[in-house]
DSSP file (Angstrom, degrees, kcal/mol; ACC not computed):
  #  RESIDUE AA STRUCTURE BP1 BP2  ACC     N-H-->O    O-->H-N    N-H-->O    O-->H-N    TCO  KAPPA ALPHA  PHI   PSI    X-CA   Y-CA   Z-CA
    1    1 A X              0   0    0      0, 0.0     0, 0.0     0, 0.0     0, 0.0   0.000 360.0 360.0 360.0  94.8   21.7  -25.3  124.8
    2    2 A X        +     0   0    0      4,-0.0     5,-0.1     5,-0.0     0, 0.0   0.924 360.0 103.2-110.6 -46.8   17.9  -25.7  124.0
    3    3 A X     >  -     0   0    0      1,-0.1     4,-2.3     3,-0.1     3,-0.3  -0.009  62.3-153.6 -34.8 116.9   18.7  -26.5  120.2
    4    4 A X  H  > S+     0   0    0      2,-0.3     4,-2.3     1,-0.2     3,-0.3   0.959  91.9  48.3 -89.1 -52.2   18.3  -30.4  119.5
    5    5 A X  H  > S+     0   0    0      1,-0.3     4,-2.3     2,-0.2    -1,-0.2   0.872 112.3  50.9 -48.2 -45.0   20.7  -30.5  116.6
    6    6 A X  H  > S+     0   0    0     -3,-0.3     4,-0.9     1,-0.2    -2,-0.3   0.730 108.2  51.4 -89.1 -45.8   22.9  -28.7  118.4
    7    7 A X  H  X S+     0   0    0     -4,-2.3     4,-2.4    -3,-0.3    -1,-0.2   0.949 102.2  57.1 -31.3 -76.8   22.6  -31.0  121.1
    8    8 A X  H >< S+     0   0    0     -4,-2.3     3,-1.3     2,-0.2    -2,-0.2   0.976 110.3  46.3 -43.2 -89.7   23.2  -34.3  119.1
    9    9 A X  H >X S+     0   0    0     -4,-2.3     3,-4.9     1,-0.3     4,-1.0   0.807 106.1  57.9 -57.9 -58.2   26.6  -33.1  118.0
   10   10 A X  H >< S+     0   0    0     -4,-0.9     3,-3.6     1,-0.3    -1,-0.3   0.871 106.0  48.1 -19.9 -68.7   27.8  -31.8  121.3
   11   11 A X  T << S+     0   0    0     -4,-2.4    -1,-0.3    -3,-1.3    -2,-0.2   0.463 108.3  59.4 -77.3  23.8   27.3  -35.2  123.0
   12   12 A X  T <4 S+     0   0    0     -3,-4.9     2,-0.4    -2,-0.2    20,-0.4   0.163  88.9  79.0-130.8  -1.6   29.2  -36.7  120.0
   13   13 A X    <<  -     0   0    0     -3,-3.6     2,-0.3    -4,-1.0    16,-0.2  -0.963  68.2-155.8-116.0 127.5   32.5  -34.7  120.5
   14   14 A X  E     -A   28   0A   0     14,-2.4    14,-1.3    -2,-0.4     2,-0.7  -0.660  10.3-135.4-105.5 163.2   35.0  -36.0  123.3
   15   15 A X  E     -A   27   0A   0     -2,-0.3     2,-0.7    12,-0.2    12,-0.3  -0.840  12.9-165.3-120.0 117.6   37.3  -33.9  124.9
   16   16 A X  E >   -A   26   0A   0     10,-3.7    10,-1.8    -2,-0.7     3,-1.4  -0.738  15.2-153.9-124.7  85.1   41.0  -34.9  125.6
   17   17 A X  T 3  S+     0   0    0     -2,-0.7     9,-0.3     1,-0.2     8,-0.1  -0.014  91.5  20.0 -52.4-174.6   42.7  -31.9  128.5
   18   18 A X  T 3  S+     0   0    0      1,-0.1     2,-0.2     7,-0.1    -1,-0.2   0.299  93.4 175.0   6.7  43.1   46.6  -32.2  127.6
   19   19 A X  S <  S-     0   0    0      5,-1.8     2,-0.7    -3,-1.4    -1,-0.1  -0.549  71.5 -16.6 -89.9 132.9   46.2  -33.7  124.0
   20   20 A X  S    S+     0   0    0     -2,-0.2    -1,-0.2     6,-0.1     2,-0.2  -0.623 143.9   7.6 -31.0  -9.5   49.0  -34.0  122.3
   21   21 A X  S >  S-     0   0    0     -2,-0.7     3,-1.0     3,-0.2    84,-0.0  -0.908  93.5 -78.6-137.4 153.0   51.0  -31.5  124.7
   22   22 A X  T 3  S+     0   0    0     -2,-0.2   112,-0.2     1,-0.2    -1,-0.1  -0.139 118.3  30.2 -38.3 162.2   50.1  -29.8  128.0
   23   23 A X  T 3  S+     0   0    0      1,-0.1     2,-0.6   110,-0.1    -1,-0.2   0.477  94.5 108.9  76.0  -0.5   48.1  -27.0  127.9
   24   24 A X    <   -     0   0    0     -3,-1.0    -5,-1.8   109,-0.1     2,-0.7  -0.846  49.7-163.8-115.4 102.7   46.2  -28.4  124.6
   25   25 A X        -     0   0    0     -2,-0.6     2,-0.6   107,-0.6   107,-0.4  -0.804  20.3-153.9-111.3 126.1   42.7  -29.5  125.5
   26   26 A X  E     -A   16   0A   0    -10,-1.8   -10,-3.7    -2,-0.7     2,-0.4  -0.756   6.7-154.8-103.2 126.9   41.8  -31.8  122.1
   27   27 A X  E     -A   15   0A   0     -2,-0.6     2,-0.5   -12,-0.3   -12,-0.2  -0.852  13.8-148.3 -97.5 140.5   38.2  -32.3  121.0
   28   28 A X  E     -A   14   0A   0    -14,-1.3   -14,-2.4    -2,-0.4     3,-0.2  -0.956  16.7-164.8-129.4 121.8   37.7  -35.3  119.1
   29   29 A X     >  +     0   0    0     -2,-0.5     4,-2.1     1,-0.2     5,-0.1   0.109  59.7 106.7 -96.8  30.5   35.3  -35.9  116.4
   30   30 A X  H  > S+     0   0    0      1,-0.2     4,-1.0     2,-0.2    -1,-0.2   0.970  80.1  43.6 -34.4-100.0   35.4  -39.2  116.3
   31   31 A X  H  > S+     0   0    0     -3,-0.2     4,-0.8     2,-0.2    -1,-0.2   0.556 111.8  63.6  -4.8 -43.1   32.3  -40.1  117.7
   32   32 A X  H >4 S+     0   0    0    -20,-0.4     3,-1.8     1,-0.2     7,-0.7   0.992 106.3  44.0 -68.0 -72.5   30.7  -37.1  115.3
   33   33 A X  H 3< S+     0   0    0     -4,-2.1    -1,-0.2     1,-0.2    -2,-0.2   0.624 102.1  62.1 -61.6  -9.7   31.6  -38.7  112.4
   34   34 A X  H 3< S+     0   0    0     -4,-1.0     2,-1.0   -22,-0.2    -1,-0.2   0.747  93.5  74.7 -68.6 -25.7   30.6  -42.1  113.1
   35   35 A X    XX  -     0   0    0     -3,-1.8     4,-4.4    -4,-0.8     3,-0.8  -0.762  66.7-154.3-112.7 120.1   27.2  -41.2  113.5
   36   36 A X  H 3> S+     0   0    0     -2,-1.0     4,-1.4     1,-0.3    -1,-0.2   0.780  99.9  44.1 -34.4 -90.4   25.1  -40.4  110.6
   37   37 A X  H 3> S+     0   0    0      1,-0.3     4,-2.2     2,-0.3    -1,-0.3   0.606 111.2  57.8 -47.8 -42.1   22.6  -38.2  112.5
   38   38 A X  H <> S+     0   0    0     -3,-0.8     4,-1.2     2,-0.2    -1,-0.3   0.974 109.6  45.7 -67.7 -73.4   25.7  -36.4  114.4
   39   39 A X  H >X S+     0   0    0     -4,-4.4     4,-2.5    -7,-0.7     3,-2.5   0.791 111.0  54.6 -54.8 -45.3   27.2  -35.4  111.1
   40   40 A X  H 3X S+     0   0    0     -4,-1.4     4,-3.0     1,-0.3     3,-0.3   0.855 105.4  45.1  -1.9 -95.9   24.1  -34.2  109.7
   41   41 A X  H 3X S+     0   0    0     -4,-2.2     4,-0.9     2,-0.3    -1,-0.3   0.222 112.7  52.8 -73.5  -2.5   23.0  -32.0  112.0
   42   42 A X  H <X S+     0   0    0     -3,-2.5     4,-2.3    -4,-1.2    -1,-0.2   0.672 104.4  54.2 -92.7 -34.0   26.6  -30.3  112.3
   43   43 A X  H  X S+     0   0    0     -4,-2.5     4,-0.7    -5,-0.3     5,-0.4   0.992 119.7  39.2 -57.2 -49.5   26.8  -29.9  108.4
   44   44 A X  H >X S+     0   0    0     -4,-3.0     3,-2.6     1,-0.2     4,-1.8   0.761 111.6  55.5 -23.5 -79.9   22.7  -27.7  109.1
   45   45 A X  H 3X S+     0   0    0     -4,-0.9     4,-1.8     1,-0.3    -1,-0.2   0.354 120.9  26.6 -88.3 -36.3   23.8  -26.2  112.0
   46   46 A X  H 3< S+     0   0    0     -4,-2.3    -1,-0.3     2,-0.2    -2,-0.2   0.242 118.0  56.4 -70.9  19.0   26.9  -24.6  110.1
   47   47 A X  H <X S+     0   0    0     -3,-2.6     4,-1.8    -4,-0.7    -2,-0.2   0.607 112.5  49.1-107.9 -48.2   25.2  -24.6  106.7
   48   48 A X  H  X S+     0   0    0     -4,-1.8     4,-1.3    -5,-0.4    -2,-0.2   0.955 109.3  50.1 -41.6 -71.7   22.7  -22.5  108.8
   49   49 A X  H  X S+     0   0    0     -4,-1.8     4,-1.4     1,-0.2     5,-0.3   0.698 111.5  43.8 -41.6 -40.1   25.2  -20.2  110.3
   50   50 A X  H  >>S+     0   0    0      1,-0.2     4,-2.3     2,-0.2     5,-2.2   0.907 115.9  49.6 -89.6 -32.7   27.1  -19.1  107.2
   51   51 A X  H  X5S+     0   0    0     -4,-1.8     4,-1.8     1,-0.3    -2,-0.2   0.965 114.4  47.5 -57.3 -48.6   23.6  -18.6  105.3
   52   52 A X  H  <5S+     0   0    0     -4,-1.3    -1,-0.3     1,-0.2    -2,-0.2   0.667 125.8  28.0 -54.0 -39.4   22.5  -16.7  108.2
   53   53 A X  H  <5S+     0   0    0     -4,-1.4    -1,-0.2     2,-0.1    -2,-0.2   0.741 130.0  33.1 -91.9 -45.5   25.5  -14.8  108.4
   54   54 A X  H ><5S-     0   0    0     -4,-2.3     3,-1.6    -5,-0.3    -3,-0.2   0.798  75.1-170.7 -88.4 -39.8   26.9  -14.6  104.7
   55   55 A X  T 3<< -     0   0    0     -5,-2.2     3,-0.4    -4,-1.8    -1,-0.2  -0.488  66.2 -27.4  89.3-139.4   23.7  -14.6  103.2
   56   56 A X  T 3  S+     0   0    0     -2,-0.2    -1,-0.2     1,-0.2    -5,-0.1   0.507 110.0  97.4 -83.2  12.2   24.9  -15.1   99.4
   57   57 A X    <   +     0   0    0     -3,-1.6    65,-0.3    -6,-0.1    -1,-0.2  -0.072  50.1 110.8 -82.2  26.9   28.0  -13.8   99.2
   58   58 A X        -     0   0    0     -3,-0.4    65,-0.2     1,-0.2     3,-0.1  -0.506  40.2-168.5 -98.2 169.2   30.5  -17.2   99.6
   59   59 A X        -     0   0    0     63,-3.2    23,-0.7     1,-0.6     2,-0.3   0.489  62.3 -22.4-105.6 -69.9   32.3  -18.1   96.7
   60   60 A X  E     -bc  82 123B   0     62,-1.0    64,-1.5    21,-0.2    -1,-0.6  -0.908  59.4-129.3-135.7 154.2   33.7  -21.6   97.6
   61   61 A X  E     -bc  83 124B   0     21,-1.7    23,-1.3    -2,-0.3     2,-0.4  -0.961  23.5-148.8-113.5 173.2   34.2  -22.9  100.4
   62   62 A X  E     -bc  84 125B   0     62,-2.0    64,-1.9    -2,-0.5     2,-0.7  -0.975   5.7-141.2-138.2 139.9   37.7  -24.4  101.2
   63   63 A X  E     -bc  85 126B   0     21,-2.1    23,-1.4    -2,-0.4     2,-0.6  -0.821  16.4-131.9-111.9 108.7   38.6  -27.1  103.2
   64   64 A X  E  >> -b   86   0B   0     62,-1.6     4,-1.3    -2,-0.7     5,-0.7  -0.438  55.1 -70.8 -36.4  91.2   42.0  -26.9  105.3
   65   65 A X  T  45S-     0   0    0     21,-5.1     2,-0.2    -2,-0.6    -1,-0.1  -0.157 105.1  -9.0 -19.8 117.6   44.3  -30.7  104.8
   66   66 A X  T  45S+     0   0    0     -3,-0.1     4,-0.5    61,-0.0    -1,-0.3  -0.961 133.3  31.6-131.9   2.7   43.1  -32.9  106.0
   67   67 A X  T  45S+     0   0    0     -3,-0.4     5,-0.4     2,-0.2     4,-0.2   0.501 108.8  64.2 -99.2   7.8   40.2  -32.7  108.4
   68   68 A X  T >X5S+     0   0    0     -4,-1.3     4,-2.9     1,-0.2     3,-2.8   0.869  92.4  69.6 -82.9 -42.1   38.6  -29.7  106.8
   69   69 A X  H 3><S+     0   0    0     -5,-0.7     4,-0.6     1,-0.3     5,-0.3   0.942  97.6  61.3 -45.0 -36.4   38.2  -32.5  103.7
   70   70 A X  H 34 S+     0   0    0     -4,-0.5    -1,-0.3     1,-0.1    -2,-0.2   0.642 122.5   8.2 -56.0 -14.9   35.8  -33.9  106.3
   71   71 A X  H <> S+     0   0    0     -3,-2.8     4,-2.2    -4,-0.2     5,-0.3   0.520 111.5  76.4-157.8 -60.9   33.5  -31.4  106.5
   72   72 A X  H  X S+     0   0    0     -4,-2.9     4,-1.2    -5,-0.4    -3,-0.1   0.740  94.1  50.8 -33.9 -47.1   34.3  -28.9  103.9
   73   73 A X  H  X S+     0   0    0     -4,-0.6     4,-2.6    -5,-0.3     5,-0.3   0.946 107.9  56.4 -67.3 -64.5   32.8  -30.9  100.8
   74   74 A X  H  > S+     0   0    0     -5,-0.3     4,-0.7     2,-0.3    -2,-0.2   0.732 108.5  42.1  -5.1 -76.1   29.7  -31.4  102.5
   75   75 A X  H  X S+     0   0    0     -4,-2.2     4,-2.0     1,-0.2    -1,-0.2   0.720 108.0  56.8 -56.4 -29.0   28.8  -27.9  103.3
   76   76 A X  H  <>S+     0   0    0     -4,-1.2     5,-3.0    -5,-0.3     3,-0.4   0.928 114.5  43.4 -84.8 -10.6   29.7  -26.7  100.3
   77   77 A X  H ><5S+     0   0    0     -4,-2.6     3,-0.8     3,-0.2    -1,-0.2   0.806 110.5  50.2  -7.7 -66.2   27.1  -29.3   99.0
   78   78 A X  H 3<5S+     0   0    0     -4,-0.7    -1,-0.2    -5,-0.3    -2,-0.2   0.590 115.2  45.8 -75.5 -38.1   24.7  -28.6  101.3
   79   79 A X  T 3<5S-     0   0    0     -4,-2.0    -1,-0.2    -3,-0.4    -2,-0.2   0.159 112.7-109.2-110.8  32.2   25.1  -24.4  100.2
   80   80 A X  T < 5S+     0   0    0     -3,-0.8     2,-0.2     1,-0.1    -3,-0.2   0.859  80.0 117.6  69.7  18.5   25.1  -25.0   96.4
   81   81 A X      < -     0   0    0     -5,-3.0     2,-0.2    -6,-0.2    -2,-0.2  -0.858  61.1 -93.3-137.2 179.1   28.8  -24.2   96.1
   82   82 A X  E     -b   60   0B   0    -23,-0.7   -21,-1.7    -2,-0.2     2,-0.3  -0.521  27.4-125.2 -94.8 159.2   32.2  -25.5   95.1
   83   83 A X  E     -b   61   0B   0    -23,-0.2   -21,-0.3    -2,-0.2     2,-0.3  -0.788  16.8-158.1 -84.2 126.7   34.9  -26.9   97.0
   84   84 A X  E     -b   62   0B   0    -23,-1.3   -21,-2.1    -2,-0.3     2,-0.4  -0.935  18.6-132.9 -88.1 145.8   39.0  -25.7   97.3
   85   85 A X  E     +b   63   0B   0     -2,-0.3     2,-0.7   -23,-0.2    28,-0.2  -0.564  22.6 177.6-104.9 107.4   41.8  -27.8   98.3
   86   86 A X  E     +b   64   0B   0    -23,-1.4   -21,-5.1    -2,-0.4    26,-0.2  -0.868  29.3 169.3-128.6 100.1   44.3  -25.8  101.1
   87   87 A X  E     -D  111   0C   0     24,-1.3    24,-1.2    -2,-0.7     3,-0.1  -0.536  42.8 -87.0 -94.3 173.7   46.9  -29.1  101.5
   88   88 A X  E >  S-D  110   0C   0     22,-0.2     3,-1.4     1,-0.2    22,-0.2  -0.366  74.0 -63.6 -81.5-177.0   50.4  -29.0  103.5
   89   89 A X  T 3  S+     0   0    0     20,-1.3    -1,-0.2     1,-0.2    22,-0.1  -0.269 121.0  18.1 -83.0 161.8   53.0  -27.9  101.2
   90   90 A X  T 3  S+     0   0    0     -3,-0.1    -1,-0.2     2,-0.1    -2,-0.1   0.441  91.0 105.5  65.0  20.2   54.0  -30.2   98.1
   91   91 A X    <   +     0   0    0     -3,-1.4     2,-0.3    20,-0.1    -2,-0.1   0.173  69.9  58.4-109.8  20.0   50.9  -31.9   98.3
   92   92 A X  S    S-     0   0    0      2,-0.1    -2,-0.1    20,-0.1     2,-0.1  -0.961  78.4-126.8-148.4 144.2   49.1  -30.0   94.9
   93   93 A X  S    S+     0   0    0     -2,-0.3    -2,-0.1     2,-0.1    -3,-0.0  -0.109  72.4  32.5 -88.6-173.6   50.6  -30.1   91.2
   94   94 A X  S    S-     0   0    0     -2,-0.1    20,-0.1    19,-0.1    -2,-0.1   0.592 108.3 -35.9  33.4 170.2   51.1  -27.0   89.5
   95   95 A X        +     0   0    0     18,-0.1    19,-1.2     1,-0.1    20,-0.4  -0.060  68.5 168.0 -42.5 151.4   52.0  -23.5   90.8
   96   96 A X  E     -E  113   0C   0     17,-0.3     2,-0.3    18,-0.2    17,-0.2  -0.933  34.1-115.9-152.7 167.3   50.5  -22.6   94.2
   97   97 A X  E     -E  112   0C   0     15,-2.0    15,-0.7    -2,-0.3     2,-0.3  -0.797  29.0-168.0-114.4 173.4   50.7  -20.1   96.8
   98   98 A X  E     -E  111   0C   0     -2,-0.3     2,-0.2    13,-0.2    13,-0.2  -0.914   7.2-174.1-154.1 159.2   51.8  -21.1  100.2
   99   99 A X  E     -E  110   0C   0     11,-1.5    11,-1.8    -2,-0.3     2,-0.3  -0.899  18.8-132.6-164.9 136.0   51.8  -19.2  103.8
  100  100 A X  E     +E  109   0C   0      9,-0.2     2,-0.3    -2,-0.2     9,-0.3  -0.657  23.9 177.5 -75.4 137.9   53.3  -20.2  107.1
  101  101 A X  E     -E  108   0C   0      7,-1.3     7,-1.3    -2,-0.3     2,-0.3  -0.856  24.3-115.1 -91.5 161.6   51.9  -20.2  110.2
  102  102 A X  E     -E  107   0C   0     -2,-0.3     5,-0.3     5,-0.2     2,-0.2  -0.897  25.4-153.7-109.9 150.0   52.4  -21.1  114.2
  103  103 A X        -     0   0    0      3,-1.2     3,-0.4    -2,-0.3     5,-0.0  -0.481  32.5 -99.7 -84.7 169.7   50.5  -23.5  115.9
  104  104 A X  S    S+     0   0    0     -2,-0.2    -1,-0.0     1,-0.2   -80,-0.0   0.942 125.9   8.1 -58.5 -40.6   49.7  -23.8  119.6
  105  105 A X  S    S+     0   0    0      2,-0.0     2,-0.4   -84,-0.0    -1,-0.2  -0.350 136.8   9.2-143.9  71.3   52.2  -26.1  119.7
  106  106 A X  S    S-     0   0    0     -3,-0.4    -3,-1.2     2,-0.0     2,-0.2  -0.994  70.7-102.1 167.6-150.6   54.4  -26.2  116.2
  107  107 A X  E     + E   0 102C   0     -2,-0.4     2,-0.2    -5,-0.3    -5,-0.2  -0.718  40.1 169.1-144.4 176.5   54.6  -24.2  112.8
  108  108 A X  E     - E   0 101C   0     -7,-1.3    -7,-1.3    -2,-0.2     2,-0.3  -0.870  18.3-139.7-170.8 170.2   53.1  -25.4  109.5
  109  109 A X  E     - E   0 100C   0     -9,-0.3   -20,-1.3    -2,-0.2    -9,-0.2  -0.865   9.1-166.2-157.5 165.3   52.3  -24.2  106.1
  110  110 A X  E     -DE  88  99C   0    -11,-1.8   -11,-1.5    -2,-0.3     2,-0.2  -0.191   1.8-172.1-100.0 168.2   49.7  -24.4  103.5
  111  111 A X  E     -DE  87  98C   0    -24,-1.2   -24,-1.3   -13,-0.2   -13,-0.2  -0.671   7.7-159.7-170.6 149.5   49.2  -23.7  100.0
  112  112 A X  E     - E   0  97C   0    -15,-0.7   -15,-2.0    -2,-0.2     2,-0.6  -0.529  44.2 -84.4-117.3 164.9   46.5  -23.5   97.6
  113  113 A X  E >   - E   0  96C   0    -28,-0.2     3,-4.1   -17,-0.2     4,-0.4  -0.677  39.9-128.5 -92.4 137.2   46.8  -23.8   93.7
  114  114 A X  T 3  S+     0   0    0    -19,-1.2     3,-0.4    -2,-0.6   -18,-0.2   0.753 111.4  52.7 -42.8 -44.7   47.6  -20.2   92.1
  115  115 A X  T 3  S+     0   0    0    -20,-0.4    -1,-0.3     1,-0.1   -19,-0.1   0.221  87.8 101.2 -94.8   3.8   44.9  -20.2   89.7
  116  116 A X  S <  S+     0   0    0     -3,-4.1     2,-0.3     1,-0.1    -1,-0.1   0.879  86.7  32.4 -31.4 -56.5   41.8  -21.2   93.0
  117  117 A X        -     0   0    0     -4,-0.4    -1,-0.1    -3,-0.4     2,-0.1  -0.881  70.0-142.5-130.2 144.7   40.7  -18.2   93.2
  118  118 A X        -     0   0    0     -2,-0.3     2,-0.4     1,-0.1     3,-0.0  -0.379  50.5 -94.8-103.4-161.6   40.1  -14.9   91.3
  119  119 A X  S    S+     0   0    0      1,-0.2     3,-0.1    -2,-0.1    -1,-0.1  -0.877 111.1  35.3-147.9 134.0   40.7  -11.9   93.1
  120  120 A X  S    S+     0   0    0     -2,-0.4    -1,-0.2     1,-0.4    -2,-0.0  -0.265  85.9 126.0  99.9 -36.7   37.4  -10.4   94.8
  121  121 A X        -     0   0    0      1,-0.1     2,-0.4   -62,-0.0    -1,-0.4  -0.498  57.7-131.3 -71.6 156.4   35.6  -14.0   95.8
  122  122 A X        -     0   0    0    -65,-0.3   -63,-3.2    -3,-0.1   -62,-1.0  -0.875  25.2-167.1 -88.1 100.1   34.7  -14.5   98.8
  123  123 A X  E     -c   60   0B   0     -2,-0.4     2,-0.4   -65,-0.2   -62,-0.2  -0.626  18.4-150.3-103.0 152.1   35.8  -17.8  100.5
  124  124 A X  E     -c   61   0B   0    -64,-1.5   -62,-2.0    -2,-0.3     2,-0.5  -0.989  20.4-149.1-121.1 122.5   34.9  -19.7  103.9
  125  125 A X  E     -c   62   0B   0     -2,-0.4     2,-0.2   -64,-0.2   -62,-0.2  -0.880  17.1-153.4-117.5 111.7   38.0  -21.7  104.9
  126  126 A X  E     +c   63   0B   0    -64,-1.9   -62,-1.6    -2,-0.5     2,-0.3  -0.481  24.8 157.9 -68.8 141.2   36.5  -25.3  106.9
  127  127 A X        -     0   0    0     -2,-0.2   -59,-0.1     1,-0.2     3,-0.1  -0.871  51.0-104.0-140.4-172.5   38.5  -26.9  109.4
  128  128 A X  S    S-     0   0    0     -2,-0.3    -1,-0.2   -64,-0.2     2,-0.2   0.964  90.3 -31.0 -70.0 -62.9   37.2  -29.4  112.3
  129  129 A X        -     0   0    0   -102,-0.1     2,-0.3    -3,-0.1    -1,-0.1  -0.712  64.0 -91.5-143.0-163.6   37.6  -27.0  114.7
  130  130 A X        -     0   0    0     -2,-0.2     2,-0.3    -3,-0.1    -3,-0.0  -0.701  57.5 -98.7 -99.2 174.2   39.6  -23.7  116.2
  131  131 A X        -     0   0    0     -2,-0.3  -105,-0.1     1,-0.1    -1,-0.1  -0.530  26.6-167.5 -80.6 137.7   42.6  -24.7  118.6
  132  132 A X        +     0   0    0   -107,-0.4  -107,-0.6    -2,-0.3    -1,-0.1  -0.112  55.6 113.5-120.5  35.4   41.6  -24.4  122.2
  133  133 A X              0   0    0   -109,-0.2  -109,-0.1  -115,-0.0  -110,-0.1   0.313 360.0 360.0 -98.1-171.6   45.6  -24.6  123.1
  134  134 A X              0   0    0   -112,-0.2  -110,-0.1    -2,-0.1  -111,-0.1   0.202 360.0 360.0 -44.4 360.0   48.1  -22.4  124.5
C-alpha cells in the first residue's frame, strides 16, 4: 500500500472479528471520521476512483440511510453532482419505491422517492462499506 492517502485512512479504520454476530468481522469508521485529514483523503481516494472509472457519466450519487449520509454528500460535492436520499422504509414523504433485501445477518428494506430519478441516469449508491459477514 505505497499510496499515502490511502494509507492515512487505513490506519483510521478499526476492525471488530464477531461484530454484532459471529462470523461478522465489523470495520469501524470511527476513528475515520474524527479526523479531518482521514476523511479527506477517503472522500479523493473515492472521488478519484469513480472519476477514473465513470469518467462523466454519474448522475447523482445516493447515499444509503444512514451511514452513506456520511459520505455520500461529500463526494457528490467533491464530483460536482447532486445528492439522493435511499432511507429505511417510512422514513421519506410522498410516494416512493421500496425493495427488500437480506443481510449477512437480518433482512431490511429501502426506498427512495418515486420522482429521484428519471429513467436512463446513472447513479453511484454510497454506503460506509461492503459487508465482510457471512
Amino acid at each position: 500500500m505505497a499510496d499515502p492517502e490511502l494509507q492515512l485512512v487505513a490506519r483510521r479504520i478499526r476492525a471488530y472479528p464477531d461484530f454484532p454476530i459471529p462470523g461478522v468481522l465489523f470495520r469501524d469508521i470511527s476513528p475515520l471520521l474524527k479526523d479531518p485529514n482521514s476523511f479527506r483523503a477517503s472522500i479523493n481516494l473515492l472521488a478519484n476512483h469513480l472519476k477514473k472509472t465513470h469518467g462523466g457519466k454519474i448522475d447523482y450519487i445516493a447515499g444509503l440511510d444512514s451511514r452513506g449520509f456520511l459520505f455520500g454528500p461529500s463526494l457528490a460535492q467533491e464530483l460536482g453532482l447532486g445528492f439522493l436520499l435511499i432511507r429505511k422504509q417510512g422514513k421519506l414523504p410522498g410516494p416512493t419505491v421500496s425493495i427488500s433485501y437480506a443481510l449477512e445477518y437480518g433482512k431490511a428494506e429501502l426506498e427512495i422517492q418515486k420522482d429521484a430519478l428519471e429513467p436512463g441516469q446513472k447513479v453511484v449508491i454510497v454506503d460506509d462499506l461492503l459487508a465482510t459477514g457471512v
